[in-house]
C-alpha positions, 0 to 999 in steps of 0.5 A: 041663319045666325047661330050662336053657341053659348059654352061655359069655357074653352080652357081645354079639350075634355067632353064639354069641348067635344060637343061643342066640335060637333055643333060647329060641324053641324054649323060652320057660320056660328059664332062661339061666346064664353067666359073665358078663352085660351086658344092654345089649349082648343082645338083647331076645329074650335080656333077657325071660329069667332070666339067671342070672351065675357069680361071674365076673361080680361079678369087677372090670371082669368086662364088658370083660376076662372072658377073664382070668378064664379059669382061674377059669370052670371052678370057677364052673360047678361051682358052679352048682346045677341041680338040678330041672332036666329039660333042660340045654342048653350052649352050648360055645365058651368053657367052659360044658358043664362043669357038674354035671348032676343025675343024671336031666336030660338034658345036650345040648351044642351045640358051635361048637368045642371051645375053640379057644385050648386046642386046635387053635389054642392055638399061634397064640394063644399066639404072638400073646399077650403076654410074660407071657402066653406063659410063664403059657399052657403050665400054664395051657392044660395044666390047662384041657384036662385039665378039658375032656376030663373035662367031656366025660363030663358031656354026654349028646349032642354036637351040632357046628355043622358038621362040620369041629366033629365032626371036632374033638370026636372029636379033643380029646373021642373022642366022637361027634356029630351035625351041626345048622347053626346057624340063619341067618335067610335071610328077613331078607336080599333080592336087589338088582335088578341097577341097585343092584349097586356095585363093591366087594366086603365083609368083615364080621365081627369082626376078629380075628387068626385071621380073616385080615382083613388079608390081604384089606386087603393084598389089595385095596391091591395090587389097587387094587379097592374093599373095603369092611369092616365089623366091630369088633374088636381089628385094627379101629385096625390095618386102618384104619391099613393101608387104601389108597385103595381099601378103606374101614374103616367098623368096626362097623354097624346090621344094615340098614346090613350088609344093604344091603352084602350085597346091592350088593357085587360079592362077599362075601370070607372069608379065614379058617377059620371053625368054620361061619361065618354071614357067607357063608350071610348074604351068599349069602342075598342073593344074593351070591358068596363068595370064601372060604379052603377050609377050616373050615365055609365048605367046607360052606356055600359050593358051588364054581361055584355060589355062590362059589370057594374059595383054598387058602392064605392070602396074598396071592397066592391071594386076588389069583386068586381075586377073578380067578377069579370072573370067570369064574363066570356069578352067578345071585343067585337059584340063590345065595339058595336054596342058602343057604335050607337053613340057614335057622332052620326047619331048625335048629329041626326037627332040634334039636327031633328030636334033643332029643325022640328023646333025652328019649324014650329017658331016660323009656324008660330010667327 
């Protein structure tokens, strides 16, 4: 069978890129297509397939500034021949399920979110843009959504990370899907013995705006307790400038180094609405606490008084209790540790290759 995997672009390792490792498990002979490709920054994983780039990525300085290249993705898709093909497999976040499928492949989208700078969150973005961007957004995310609801059509089977991404995909699209968690590899992660446990918490990730990062800065200034964050980003420069005495700012970081903070912090701290969230699943795969906003794919990773608690709004004020709240939570790091073993990769690998399998049977069926 020929496979393809359809992703947006491969400028980096974050949990987009983690999918698209385990489809490559899953099919060894497929081939990658994306906008844009910058093979240093992948995985070697990623980097032993034939990666096939749109024009996009012939386009000046394509590596570091794609996302201006944003209205000039979806004719690119178009232009991608994939005839031959058998199984189309597109990884949606940033535009990629909008290519042309030949009439008889099979066309699966596994979707992280619809895009969210046209869609539900296209007023934040917009009111953080530049001047020149805030007046270019209206017509341009105008014509990006008509072209997104109409590539809808092209998808055979919807598949969301969680289910607050179902509930979107039914909004923006009016389409129905089924929900596989992206896969976490729980084995990678270890419990500290309870000597190794320090007195700080974490916040990792990438730090961008609609992450909130800098309410858990603000948070810990006022509290004087110890944060440390690990992360890039474009708020990296900003928190480091808002860091007291108490939060450290230690930017970017090897995974053993992430590792061992997981393990040894008092708690894991999450303030923003994530489309699933493979942060807290991690930290909790090492048997570690989670203070997270409710809503957003935390809510469903996270269990309340097992292996965390959850804040309702996000300020300040409502971080500063939870952290409080936690006091009263008795931890077990190992009940924590297997609650998030049910989204670890084997899990993903069974039901994607179930649905895939149940769809690819009722198309021969069909034929």
């Amino acid at each position: 069978m020929k496979v393809a995997i359809i992703h947006y672009w491969l400028v980096g390792m974050r949990g987009g890129e983690k999918v698209i490792e385990a489809l490559c498990d899953m099919y060894p002979q497929a081939d990658i297509f994306t906008h844009v490709y910058v093979p240093e920054s992948v995985s070697d994983k990623i980097r032993q397939h034939k990666v096939i780039p749109t024009f996009i990525n012939a386009l000046p300085r394509a590596a570091r500034m794609y996302k201006n290249y944003l209205p000039l993705m979806p004719m690119a898709l178009e232009q991608l021949d994939l005839r031959g093909y058998d199984l189309i497999i597109s990884s949606e976040s940033g535009p990629s399920k909008g290519i042309i499928p030949p009439p008889d492949a099979l066309h699966v989208c596994y979707c992280h979110t619809p895009m969210r700078y046209i869609w539900n969150m296209y007023h934040d973005y917009r009111n953080s843009a530049g001047r020149v961007a805030r007046l270019v957004m209206p017509a341009l995310s105008h014509y990006l959504r008509m072209w997104d609801v109409t590539s809808a059509a092209r998808v055979d089977s919807f598949v969301a990370n969680s289910a607050t991404v179902a509930g979107r995909i039914r909004r923006y699209y009016g389409a129905d899907s089924v929900v596989i968690h992206p896969p976490v590899d729980t084995g990678a992660f270890s419990i500290a013995a309870p000597a190794e446990l320090a007195d700080y918490y974490l916040m990792a990730g990438e730090l961008v705006s609609y992450k909130r990062p800098d309410l858990a800065v603000r948070a810990f200034n006022e509290m004087q307790l110890k944060l440390v964050v690990i992360g890039g980003g474009e708020m990296l420069d900003e928190l480091r400038g808002m860091a007291g005495p108490t939060v450290t700012v230690l930017g970017p970081q090897p995974f053993d180094v992430l590792k061992q903070h997981y393990a040894r912090c008092r708690a894991l701290i999450f303030p923003g609405e994530e489309d699933f969230g493979m942060v807290p699943v991690e930290a909790m795969a090492s048997g570690r606490p989670v203070i997270a906003f409710g809503r957003g794919g935390a809510t469903e990773t996270v269990a309340s008084g097992l292996s965390g608690v959850f804040f309702a709004e996000q300020t300040v004020e409502a971080i500063t209790s939870a952290v409080h709240g936690l006091a009263g939570i008795e931890i077990s790091p190992e009940r924590i540790a297997e609650h998030a073993g049910q989204f670890g990769r084997e899990q993903f690998f069974q039901k994607m290759r179930a649905h895939i399998d149940g769809l690819l049977a009722e198309k021969a069926s069909a034929r």
